[in-house]
PQR file of N, CA, C, O and H, with PARSE charges and radii, in Angstrom:
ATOM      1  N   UNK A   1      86.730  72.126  64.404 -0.4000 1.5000
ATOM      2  CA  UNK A   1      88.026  72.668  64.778 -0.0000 2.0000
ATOM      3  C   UNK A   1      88.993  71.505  65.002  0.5500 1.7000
ATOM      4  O   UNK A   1      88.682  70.525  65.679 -0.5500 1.4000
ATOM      5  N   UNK A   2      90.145  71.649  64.421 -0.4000 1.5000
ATOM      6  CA  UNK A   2      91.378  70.584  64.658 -0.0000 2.0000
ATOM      7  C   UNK A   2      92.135  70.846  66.442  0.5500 1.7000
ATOM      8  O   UNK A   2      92.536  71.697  67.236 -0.5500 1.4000
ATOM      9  H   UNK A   2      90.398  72.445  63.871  0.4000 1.0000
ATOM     10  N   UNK A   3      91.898  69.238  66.203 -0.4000 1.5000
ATOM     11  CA  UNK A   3      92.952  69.136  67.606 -0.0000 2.0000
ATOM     12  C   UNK A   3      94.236  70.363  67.769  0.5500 1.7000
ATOM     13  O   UNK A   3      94.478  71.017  68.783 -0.5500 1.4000
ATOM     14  H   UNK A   3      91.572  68.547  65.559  0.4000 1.0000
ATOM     15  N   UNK A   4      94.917  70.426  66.492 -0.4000 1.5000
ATOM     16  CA  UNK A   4      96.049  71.814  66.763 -0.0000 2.0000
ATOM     17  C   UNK A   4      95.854  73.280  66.830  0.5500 1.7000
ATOM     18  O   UNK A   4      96.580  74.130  67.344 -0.5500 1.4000
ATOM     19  H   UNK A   4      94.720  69.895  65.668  0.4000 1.0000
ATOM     20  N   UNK A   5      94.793  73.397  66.244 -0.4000 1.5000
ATOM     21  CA  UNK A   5      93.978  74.605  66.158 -0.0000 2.0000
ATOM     22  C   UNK A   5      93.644  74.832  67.920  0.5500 1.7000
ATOM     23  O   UNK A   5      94.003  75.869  68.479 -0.5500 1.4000
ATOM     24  H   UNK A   5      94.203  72.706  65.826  0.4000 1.0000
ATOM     25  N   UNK A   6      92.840  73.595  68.749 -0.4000 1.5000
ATOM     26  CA  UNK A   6      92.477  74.574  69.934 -0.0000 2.0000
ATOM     27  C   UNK A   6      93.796  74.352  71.121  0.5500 1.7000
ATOM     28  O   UNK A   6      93.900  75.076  72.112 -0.5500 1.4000
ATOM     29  H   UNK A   6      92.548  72.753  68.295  0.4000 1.0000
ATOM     30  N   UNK A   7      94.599  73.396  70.851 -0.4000 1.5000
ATOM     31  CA  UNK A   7      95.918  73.218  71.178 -0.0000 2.0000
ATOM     32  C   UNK A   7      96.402  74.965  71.472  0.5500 1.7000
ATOM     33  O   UNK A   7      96.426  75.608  72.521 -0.5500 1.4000
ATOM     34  H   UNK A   7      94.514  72.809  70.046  0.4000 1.0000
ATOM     35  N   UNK A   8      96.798  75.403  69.871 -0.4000 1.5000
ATOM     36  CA  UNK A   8      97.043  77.238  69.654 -0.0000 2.0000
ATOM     37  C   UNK A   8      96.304  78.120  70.702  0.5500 1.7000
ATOM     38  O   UNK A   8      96.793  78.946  71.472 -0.5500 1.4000
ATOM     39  H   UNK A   8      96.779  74.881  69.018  0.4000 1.0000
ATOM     40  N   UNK A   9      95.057  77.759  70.549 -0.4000 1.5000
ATOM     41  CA  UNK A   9      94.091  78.676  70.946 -0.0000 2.0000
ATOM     42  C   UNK A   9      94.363  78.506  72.792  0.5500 1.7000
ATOM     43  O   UNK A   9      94.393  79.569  73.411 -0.5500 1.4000
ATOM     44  H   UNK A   9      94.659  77.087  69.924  0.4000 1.0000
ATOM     45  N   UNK A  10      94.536  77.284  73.542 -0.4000 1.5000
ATOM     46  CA  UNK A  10      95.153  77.135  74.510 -0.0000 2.0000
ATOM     47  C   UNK A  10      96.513  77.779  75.254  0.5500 1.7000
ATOM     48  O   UNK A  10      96.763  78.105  76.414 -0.5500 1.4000
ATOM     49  H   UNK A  10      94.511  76.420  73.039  0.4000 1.0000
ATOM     50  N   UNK A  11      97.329  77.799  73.884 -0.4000 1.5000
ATOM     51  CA  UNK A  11      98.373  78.415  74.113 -0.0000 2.0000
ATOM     52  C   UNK A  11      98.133  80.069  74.309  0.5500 1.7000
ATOM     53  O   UNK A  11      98.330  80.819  75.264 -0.5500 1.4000
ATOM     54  H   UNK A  11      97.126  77.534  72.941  0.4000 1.0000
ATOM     55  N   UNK A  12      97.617  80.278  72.953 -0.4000 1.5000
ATOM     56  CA  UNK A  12      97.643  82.087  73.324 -0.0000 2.0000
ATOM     57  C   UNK A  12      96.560  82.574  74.950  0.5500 1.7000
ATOM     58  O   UNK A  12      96.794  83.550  75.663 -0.5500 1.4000
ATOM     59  H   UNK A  12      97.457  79.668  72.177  0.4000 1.0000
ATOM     60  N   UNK A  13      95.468  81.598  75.148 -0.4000 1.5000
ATOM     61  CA  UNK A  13      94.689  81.965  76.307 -0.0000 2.0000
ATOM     62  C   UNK A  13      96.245  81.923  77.461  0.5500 1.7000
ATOM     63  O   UNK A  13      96.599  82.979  77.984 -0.5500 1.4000
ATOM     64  H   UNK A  13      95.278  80.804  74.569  0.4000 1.0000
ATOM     65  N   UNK A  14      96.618  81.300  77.587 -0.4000 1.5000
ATOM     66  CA  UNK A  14      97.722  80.827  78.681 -0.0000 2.0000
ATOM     67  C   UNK A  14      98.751  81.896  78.926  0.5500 1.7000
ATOM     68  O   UNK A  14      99.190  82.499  79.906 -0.5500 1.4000
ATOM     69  H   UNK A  14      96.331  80.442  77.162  0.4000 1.0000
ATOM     70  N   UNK A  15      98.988  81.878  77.403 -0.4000 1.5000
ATOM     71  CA  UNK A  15     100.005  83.555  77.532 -0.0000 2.0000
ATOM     72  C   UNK A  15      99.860  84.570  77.955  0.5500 1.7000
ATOM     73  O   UNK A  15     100.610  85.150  78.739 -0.5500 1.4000
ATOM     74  H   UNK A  15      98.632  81.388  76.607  0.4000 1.0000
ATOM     75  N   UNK A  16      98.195  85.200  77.193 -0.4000 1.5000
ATOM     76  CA  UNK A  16      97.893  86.553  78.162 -0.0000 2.0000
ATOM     77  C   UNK A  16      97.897  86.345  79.484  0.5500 1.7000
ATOM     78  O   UNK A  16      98.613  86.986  80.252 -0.5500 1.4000
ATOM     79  H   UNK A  16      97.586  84.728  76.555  0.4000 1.0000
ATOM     80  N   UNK A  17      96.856  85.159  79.945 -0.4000 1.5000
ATOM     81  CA  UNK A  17      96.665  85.476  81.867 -0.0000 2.0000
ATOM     82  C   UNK A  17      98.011  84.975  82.268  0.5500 1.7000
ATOM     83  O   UNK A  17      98.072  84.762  83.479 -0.5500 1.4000
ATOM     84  H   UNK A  17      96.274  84.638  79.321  0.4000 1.0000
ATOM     85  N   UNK A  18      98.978  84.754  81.688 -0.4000 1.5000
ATOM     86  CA  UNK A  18     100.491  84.772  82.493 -0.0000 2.0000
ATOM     87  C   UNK A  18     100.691  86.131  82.458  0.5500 1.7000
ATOM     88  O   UNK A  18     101.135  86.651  83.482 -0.5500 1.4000
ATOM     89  H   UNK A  18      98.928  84.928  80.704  0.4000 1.0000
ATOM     90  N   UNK A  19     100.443  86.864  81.436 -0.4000 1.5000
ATOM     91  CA  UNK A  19     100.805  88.595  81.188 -0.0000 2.0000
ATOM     92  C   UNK A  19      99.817  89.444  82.236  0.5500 1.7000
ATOM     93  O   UNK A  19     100.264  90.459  82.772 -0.5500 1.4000
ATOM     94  H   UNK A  19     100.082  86.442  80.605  0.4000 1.0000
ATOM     95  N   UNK A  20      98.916  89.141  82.415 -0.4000 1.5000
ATOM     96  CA  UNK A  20      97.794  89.079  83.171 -0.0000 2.0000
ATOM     97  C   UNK A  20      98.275  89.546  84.379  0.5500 1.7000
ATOM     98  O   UNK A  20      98.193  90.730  84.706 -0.5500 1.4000
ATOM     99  H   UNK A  20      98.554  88.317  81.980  0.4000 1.0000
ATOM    100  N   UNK A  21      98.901  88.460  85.232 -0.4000 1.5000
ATOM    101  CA  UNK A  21      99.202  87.824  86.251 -0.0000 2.0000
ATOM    102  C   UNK A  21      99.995  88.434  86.576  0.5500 1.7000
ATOM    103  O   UNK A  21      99.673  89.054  87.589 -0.5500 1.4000
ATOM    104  H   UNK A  21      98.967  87.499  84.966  0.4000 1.0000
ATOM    105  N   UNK A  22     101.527  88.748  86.060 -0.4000 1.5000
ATOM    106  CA  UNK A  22     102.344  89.505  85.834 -0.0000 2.0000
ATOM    107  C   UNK A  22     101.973  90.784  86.387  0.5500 1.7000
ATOM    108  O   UNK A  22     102.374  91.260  87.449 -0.5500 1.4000
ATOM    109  H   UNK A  22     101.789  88.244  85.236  0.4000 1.0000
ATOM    110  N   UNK A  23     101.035  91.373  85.427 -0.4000 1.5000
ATOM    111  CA  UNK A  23     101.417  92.870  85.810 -0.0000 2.0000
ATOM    112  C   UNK A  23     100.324  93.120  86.940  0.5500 1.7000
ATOM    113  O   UNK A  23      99.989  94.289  87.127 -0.5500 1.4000
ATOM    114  H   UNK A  23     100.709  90.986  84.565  0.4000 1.0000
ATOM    115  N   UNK A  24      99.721  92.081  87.735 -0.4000 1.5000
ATOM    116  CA  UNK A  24      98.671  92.376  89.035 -0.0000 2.0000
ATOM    117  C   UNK A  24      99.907  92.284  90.321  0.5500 1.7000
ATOM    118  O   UNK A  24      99.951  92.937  91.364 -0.5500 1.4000
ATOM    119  H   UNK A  24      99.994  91.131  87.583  0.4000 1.0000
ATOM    120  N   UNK A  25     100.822  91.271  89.838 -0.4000 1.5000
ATOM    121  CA  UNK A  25     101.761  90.906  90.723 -0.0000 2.0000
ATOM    122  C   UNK A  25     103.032  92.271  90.535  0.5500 1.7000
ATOM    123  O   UNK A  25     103.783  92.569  91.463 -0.5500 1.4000
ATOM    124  H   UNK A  25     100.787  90.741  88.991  0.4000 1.0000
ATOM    125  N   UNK A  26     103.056  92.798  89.502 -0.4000 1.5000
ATOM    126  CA  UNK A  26     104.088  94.334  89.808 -0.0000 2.0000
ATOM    127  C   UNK A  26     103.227  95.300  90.414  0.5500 1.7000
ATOM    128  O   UNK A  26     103.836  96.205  90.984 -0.5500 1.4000
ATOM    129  H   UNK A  26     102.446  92.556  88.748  0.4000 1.0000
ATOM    130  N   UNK A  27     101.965  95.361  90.451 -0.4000 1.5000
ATOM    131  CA  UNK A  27     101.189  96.573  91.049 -0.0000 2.0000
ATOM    132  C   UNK A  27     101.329  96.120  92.518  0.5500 1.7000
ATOM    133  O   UNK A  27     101.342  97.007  93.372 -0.5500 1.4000
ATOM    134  H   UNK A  27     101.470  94.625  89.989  0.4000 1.0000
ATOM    135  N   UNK A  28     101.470  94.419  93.023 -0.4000 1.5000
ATOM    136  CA  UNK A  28     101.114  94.257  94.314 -0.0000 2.0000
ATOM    137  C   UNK A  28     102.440  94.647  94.764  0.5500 1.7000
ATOM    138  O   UNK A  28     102.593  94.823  95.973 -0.5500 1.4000
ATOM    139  H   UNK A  28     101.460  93.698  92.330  0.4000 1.0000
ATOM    140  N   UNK A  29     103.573  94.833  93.852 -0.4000 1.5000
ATOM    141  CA  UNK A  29     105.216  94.732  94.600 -0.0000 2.0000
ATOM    142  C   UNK A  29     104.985  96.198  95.021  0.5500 1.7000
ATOM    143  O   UNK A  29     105.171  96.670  96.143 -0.5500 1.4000
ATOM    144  H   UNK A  29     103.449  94.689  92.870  0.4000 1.0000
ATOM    145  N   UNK A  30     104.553  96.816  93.938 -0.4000 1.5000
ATOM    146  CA  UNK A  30     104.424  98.381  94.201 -0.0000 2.0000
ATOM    147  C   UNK A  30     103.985  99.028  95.462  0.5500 1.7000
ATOM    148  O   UNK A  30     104.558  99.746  96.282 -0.5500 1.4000
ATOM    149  H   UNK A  30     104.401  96.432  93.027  0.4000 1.0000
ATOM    150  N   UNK A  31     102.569  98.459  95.336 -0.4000 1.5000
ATOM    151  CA  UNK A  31     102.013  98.760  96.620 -0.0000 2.0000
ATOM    152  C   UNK A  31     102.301  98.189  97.497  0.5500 1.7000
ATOM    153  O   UNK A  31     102.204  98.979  98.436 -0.5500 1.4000
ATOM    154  H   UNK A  31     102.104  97.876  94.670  0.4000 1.0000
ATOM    155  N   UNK A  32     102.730  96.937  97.976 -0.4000 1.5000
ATOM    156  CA  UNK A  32     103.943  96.798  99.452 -0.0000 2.0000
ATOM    157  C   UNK A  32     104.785  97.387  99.268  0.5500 1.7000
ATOM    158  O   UNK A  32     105.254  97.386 100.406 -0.5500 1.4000
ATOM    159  H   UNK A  32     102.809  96.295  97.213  0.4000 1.0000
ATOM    160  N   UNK A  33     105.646  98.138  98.527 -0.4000 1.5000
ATOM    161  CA  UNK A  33     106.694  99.006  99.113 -0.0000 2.0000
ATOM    162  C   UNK A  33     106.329  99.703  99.230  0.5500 1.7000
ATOM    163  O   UNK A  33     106.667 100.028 100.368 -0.5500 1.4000
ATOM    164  H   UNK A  33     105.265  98.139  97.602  0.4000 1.0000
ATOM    165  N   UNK A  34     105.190 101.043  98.524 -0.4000 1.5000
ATOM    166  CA  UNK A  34     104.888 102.245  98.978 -0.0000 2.0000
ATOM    167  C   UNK A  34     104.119 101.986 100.533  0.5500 1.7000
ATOM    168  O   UNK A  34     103.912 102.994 101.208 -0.5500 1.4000
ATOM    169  H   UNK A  34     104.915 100.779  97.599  0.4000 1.0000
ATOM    170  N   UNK A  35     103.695 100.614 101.096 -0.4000 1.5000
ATOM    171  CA  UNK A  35     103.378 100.390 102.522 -0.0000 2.0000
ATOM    172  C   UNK A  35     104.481 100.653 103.480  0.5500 1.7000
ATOM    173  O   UNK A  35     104.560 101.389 104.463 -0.5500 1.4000
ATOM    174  H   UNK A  35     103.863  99.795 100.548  0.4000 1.0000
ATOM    175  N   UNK A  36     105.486  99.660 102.783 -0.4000 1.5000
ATOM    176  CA  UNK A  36     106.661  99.738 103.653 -0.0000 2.0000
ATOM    177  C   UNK A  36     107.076 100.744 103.778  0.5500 1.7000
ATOM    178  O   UNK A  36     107.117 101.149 104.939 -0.5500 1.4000
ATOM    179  H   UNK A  36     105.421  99.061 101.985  0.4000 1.0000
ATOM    180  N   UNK A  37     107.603 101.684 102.664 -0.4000 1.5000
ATOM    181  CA  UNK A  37     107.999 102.974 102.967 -0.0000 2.0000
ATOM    182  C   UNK A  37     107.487 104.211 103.778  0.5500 1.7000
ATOM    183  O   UNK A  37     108.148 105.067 104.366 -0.5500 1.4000
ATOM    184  H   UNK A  37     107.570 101.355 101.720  0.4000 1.0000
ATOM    185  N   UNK A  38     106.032 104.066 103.641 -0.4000 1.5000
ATOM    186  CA  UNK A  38     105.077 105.323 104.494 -0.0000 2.0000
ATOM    187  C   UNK A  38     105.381 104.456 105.582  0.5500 1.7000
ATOM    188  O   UNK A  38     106.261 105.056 106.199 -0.5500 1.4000
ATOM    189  H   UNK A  38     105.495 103.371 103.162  0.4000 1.0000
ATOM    190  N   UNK A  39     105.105 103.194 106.262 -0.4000 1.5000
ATOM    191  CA  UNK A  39     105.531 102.281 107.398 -0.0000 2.0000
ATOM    192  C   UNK A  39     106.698 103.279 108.163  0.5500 1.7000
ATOM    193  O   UNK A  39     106.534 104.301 108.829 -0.5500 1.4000
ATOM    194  H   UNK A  39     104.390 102.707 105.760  0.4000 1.0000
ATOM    195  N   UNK A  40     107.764 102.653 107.838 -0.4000 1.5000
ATOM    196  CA  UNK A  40     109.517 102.964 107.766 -0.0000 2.0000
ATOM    197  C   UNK A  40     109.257 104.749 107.966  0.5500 1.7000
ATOM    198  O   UNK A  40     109.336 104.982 109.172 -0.5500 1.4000
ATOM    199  H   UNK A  40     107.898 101.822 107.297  0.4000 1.0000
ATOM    200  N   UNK A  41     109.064 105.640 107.420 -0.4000 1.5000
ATOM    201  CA  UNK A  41     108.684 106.988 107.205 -0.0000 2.0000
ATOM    202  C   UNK A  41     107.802 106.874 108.780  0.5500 1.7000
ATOM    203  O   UNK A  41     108.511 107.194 109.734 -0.5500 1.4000
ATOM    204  H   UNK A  41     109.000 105.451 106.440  0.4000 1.0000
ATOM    205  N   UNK A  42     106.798 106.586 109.027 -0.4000 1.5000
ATOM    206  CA  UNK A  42     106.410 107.143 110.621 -0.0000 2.0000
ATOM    207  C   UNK A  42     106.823 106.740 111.488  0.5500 1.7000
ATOM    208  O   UNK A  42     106.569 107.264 112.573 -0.5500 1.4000
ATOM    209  H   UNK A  42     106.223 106.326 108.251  0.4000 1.0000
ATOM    210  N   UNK A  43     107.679 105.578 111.388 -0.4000 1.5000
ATOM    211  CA  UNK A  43     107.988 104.619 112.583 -0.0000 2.0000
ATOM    212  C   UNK A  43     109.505 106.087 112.927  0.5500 1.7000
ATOM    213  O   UNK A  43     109.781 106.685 113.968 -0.5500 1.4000
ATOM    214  H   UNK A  43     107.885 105.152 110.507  0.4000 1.0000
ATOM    215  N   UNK A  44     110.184 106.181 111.412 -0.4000 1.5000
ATOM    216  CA  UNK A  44     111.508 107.071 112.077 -0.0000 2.0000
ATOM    217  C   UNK A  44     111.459 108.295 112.189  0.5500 1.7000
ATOM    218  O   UNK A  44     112.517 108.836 112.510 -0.5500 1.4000
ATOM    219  H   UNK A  44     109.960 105.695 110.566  0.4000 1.0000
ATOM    220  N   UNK A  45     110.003 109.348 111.928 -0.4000 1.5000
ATOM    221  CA  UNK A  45     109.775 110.199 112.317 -0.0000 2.0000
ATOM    222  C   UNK A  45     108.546 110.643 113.484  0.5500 1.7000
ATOM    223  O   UNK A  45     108.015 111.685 113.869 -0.5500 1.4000
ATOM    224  H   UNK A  45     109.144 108.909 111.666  0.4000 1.0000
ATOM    225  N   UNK A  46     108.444 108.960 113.821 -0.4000 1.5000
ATOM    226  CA  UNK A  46     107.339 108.851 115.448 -0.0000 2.0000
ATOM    227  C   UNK A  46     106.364 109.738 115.531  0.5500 1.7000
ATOM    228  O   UNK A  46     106.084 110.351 116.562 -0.5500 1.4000
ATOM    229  H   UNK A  46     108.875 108.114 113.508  0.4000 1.0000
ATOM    230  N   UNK A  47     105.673 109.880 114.221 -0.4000 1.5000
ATOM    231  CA  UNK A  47     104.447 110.361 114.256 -0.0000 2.0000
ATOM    232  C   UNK A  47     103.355 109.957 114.609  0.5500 1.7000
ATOM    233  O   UNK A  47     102.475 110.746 114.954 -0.5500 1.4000
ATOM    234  H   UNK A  47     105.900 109.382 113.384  0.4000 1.0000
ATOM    235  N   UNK A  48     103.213 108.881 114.599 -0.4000 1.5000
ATOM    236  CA  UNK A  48     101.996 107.994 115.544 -0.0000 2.0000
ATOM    237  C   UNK A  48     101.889 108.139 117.222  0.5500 1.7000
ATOM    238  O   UNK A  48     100.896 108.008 117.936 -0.5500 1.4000
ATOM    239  H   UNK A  48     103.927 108.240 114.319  0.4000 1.0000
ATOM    240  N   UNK A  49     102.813 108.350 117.461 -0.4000 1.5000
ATOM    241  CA  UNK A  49     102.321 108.773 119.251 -0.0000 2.0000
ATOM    242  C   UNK A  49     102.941 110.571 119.535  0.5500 1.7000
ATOM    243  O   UNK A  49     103.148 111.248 120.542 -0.5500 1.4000
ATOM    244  H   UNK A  49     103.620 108.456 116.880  0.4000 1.0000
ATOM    245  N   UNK A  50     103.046 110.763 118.288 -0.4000 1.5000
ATOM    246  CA  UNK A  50     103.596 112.385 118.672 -0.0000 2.0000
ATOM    247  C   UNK A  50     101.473 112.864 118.650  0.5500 1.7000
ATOM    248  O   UNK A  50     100.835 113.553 119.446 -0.5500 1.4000
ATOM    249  H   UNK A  50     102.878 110.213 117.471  0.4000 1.0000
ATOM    250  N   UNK A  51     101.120 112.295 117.693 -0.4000 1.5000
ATOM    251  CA  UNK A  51      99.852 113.129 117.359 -0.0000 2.0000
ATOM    252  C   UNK A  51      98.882 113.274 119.062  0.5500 1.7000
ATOM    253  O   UNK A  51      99.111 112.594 120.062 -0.5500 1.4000
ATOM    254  H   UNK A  51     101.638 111.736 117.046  0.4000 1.0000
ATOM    255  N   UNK A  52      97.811 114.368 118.916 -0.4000 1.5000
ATOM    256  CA  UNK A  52      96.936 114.684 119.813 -0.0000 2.0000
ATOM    257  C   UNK A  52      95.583 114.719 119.215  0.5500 1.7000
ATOM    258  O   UNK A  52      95.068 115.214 118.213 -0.5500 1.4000
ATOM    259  H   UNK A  52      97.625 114.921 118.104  0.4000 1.0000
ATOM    260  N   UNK A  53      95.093 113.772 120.542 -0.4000 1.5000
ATOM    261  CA  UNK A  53      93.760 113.452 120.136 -0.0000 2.0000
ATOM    262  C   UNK A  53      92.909 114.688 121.846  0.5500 1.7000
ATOM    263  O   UNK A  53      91.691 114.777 121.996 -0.5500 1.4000
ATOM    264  H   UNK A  53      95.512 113.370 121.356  0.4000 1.0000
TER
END
């Protein structure tokens, strides 16, 4: 195999796990806001100390 050949082959590995990376890091944005929001959601409808145990 030529030096430019695994050069390429470097490149395309690099690209996907940036694409990779990417879309683990939009699922994590996702899921901190759907935290924040259910968060925000009990804190302003004070369901945590309304409940009975």
């Amino acid at each position: 195999m030529e030096p430019a050949e695994i050069i390429d082959l470097i490149r395309i590995c690099r690209r996907r796990h940036i694409a990779v990376q990417s879309a683990h890091t939009d699922v994590n944005i996702r899921a901190v806001k759907k935290l924040v929001s259910v968060t925000q959601y009990v804190i302003e409808n004070d369901l945590y100390s309304s409940q009975r145990y």
